[in-house]
Each structure stands twice: as structure tokens, then as C-alpha cells.
N, C-alpha and C positions, 0 to 999 in steps of 0.2 A: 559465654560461648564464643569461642573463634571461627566466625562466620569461613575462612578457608576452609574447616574442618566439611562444613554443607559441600562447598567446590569437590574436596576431593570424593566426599561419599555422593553426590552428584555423577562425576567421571567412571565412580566402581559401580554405580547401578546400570550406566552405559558399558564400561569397558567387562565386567563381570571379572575380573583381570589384574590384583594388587602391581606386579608385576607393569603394566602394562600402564597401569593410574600414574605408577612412578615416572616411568617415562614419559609421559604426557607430560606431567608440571616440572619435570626435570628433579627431580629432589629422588631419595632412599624409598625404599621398599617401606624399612621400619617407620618411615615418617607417617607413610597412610596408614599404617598400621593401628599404630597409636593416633591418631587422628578421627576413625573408627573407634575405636575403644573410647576415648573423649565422649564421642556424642552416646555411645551405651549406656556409659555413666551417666551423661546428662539426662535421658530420658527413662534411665533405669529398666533397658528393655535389649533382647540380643536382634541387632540388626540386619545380620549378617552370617552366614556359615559358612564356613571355609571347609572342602573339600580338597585335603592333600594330596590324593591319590589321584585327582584326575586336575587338580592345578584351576579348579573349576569354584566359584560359590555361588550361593544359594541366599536370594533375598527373601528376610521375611514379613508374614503380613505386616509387623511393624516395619521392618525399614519402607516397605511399600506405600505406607500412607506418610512415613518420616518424608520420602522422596518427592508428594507431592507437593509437602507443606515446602521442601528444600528450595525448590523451584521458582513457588512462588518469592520468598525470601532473597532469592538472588536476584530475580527477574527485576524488583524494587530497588536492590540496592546499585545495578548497572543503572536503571531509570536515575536512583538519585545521584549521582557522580556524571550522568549524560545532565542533567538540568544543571550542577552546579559547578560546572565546566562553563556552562552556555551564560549562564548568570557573571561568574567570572571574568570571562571573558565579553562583556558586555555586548553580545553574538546575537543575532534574530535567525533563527534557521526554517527560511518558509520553503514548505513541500511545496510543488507544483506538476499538475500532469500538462505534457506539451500542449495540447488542444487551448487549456485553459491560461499556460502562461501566454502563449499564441496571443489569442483572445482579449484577456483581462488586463492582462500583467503591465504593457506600456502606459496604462493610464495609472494606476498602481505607481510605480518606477517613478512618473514623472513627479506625481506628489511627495514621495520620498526623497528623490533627489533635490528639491525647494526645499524641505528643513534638516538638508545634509544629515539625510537617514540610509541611503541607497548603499553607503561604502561598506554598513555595519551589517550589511542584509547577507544571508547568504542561502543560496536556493540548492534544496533538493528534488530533483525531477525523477518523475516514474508514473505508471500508473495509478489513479486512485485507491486500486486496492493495497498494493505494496504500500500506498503513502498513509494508509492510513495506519498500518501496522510499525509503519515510523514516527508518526506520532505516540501511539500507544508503549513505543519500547526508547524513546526519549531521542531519535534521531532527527527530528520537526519539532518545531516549538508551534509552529500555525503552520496550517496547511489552507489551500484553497481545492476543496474534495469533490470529484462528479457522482452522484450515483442513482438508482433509476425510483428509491425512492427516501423519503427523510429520512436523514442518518439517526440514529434515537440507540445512543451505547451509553453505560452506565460512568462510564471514565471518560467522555469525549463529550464537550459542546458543540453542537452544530450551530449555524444560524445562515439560513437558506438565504439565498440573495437572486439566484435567475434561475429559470425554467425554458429547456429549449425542447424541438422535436429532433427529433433523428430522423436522417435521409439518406438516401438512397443514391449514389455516387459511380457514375459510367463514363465508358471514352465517347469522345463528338463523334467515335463511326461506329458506337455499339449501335447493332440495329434498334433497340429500344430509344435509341436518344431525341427522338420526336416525339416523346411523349413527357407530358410532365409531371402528371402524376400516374402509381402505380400501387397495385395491390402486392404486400409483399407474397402472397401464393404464386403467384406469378414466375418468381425469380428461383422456383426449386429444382433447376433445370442450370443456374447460370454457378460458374465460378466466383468465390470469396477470395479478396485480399482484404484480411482482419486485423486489430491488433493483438499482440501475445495476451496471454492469460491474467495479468495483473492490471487489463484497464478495466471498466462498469460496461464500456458498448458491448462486450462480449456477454455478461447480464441481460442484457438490454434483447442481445440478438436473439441469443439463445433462448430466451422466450418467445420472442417471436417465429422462432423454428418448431418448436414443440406446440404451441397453438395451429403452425398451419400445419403439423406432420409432416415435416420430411429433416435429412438430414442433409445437411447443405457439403457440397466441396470446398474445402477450406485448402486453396492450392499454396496460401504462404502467408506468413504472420510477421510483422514486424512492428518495431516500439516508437518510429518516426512516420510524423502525418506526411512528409512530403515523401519520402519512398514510398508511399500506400499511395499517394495521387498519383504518382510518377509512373507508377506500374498500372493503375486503370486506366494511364492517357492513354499508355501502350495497348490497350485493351488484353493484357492478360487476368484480370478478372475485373470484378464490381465489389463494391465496398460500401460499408453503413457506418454512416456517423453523425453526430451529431452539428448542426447546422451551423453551429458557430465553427467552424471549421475554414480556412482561406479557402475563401471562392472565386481569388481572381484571376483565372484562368480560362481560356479561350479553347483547353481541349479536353475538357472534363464537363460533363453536365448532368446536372444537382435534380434527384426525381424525389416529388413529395411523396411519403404513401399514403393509402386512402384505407388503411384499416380504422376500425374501431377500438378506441382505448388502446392507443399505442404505448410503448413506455414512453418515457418523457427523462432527457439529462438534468437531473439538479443541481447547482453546482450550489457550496457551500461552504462560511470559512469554518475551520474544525480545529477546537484546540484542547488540551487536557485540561479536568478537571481537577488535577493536584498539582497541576504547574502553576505556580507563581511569577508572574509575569514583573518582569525591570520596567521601572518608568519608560526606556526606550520603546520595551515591545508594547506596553500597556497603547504607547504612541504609534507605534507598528500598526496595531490592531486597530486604531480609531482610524488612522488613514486608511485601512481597506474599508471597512465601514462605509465609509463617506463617498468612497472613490467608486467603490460598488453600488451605492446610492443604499444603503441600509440604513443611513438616518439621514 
């Protein structure tokens, strides 16, 4: 089977559109055509019907479970061309969410850099949720991942290394700033500066909104810790985050809360379970290990 043939009956279950598939991958009408007809014969089944009159086709129950199986098929063979590119290229590509390269990552770095490892390193940054899904589709080869509770996916190794709380984050002239700890019920009344949707604090919070019932003003969202602090010096809102977050700053103060069973950030290093690791990363991996105090 000419695994192209999936790409293009892929594109016609999207574009519904022979016409339209060609343009895409740039090649003839007749090519998807017969390309189509290829995989019928392979699976000895009509995939597809084409409506002349209205320039329109029609997928059938078989092409419909053909196109789940397609998908998956592709989705593995991008994974394996992203892994042995990185293999290749003798490459470590560690995910990182800001907070935790913030945090973690200088002690990390310095180890790497003593067995002239740091050159070969190369970071992708984003939220834990996005990074995990880079690992999963072969853009991360390790990732160091937050989230509020043990990562446990059937494709991905975790192995948990710290446990922090989340807090509660104001300007030195919010009128609450005398106080050091607080109940999050409290704060249903106060403006959010959060992160966008692809970090775990937003997990984290949103649980804790829906326990105390209310629906919080979320007045701006951004992907950088220091424009989220920069904006509560200014006292245009308040913010949750977790602790390990840079505290040294003279116009921002840090409130504990005082709920029960709070969520709690895990962080943890997170790699595929089909990725085969180059003596480098296998070296990658031992130094976070260690550097993280994991063994």
C-alpha cells in the first residue's frame, strides 16, 4: 500500500472536494482519483461516492472507519520521521513550561554544560498541556511537565520529582496585602490575570472556582510569568500560581490559602514510551534525574 494514497483519502474525507484534494498536494485531479480506487481495491470495499451533479461526495460506512484507521497510521508515521530526524541528528529536544524552566532548569543547564551536553540540547517552551501533546506527536523527546495530579497515559512515562502549593499573588497596595493568608471564597469579587489555556494552573484554578461557586473575572490571559507579575504590581488584577514562581520582588505579595485539599502542581519528567532514547538522551535523562534529586 502507498501510504500517500491514506494522505490523499485523508484530505477528500476533509475537503469532500476531488477537485479541491488536488489542489492541496498540487498534483492532477486523476491522480486522487486513482489513488481512491488504489485503496478500494485494497480493502475490496466502495469508499466513496461521487455525486456528479452536485460536484459533491459522499463517504461510506467503510471509508468512515478506513479514515479512522488512516489517521491513526499517519499520525505514527510523522511520530516516526520526528524521532529519527532527532536520532539523526544527535538532537535532545526538552519541552519546558516557563515557570518550571524559570525554576528548575539553571541547575539542570549547569550539569549539562560540565559534560558538554547543553549545545546539543534544544528547548521547547509552552504550557504543560500543549507540551504534553508534543511529546505525544514527536516534537519533545523529554519534557519536564506540571500538572495537578499523576500524569498516568498509556504512551508517556512520568516520574514525579516535586510537589508545590499554589498561591495567591497581589500588588503591595491591593487592600488585601496585609494579610497572609486567605480563603480562596474570598477573592469572588477580585479580578484574574491568568495564564492562556494551555498551562495546568488553569486546572488547578478552575477547580477551585467551581468548589467555591462563582465565576471569576478573568480581565487578561497571557503565556509569560513576568507580564502576569507586572500587571498585579500595577494592581490591575490578582493571580494564582504556583509557588515556585520568582518571588523577588518588593511590589507584589505572595497570600497562602487556607482551603482544604487544595490542588497541589506536580511537576514531572515525561517521555514516550516508543521513543528509544541515543546514549546522549539516555545521558540527558540521568542528569535531570539527579539534578532533580530523583535518585
Amino acid at each position: 500500500m502507498n501510504t500517500k494514497d491514506l494522505d490523499y483519502f485523508q484530505q477528500l474525507i476533509l475537503q469532500k472536494n476531488f477537485s479541491k484534494v488536488a489542489a492541496f498536494f498540487g498534483v492532477t485531479q486523476p491522480t486522487i482519483t486513482t489513488a481512491i480506487k488504489r485503496l478500494e481495491t485494497e480493502f475490496e470495499t466502495k469508499l466513496v461516492i461521487r455525486d456528479r451533479v452536485h460536484n459533491d461526495i459522499q463517504i461510506t460506512p467503510s471509508g468512515e472507519q478506513l479514515a479512522i484507521h488512516a489517521q491513526v497510521v499517519l499520525s505514527e508515521l510523522t511520530l516516526a520521521h520526528q524521532e529519527l530526524a532527532h536520532l539523526a541528528a544527535r538532537q535532545t529536544t526538552l519541552g519546558l513550561p516557563p515557570i518550571i524552566e524559570n525554576y528548575y532548569f539553571p541547575r539542570i543547564a549547569a550539569r549539562l554544560q560540565a559534560e558538554n551536553l547543553l549545545e546539543g540540547l534544544q528547548t521547547v517552551e509552552g504550557g504543560s498541556v500543549w507540551l504534553r501533546h508534543a511529546l505525544l506527536n514527536g516534537q519533545a523527546d523529554i519534557g519536564l511537565l506540571g500538572s495537578i495530579e499523576p500524569l498516568a497515559y498509556q504512551n508517556l512515562i512520568a516520574e514525579e520529582f516535586d510537589r508545590k502549593p499554589f498561591n495567591i499573588f497581589i500588588a503591595k497596595s491591593h487592600p488585601l496585602a496585609n494579610r497572609q493568608k486567605i480563603y480562596f471564597s474570598e477573592l469572588r469579587h477580585e479580578k484574574f490575570i491568568l495564564f492562556t489555556n494551555s498551562f495546568v494552573h488553569n486546572t488547578a484554578f478552575n477547580k477551585l472556582t467551581r468548589r467555591n461557586h462563582f465565576r471569576p473575572e478573568v480581565v487578561f490571559r497571557a503565556n509569560d510569568t513576568h507580564i502576569i507579575m507586572n500587571l498585579v504590581a500595577k494592581n490591575v488584577g490578582i493571580t494564582f500560581l504556583t509557588d515556585i514562581v520568582d518571588q523577588h520582588r518588593n511590589d507584589v505579595v505572595r497570600l497562602e490559602l487556607l482551603d482544604d485539599e487544595q490542588p497541589e502542581f506536580i511537576s514531572s519528567i515525561v517521555y514516550r514510551t516508543s521513543h528509544v532514547l541515543t546514549p546522549v538522551q539516555e545521558r540527558v535523562l540521568q542528569i535531570l534525574r539527579e539534578s532533580l534529586r530523583l535518585e
